[in-house]
N, C-alpha and C positions, 0 to 999 in steps of 0.2 A: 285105556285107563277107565277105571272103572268111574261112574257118576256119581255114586256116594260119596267121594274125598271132596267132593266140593259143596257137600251138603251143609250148610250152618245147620250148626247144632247137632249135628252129629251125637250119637249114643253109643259109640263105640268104647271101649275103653281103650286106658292108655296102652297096656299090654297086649291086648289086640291089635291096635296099631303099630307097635312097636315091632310085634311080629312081623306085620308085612313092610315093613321096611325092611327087616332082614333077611327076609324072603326075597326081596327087591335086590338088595346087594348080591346073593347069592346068585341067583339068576343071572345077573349083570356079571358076574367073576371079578367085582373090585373095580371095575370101570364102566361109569355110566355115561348111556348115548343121551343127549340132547332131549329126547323124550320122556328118558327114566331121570334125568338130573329132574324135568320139571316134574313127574311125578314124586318124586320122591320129595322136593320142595311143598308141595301140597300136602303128603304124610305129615310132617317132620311140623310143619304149622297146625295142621288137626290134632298130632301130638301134642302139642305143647297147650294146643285149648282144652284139651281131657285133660290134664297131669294139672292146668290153673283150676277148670272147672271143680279136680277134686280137693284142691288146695281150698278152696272156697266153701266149698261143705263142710270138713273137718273143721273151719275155723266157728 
């Protein structure tokens, strides 16, 4: 896993992230191991701080 997904503050975007999530599932074929469930739990929270973070600029 890479050390970036755990970096606060992240400057990633949402759609960047999002990518590799799906890039994640793909890889996996639809079932994920114990390793990629937790990466993918790490994604999917970094997502959701880009998509608040941008919610919070627009306002």
């Amino acid at each position: 896993m890479s050390p970036d997904l755990t970096t606060p503050g992240s400057v990633r975007s949402a759609a960047e992230i999002n990518e590799q999530i799906r890039a994640l599932w793909l890889r996996a074929g639809g079932s994920l191991s114990a390793q990629e469930r937790a990466e993918y739990e790490l994604l999917v929270v970094e997502w959701a701080a880009a998509i608040r973070s941008r919610v919070v600029e627009a306002a």
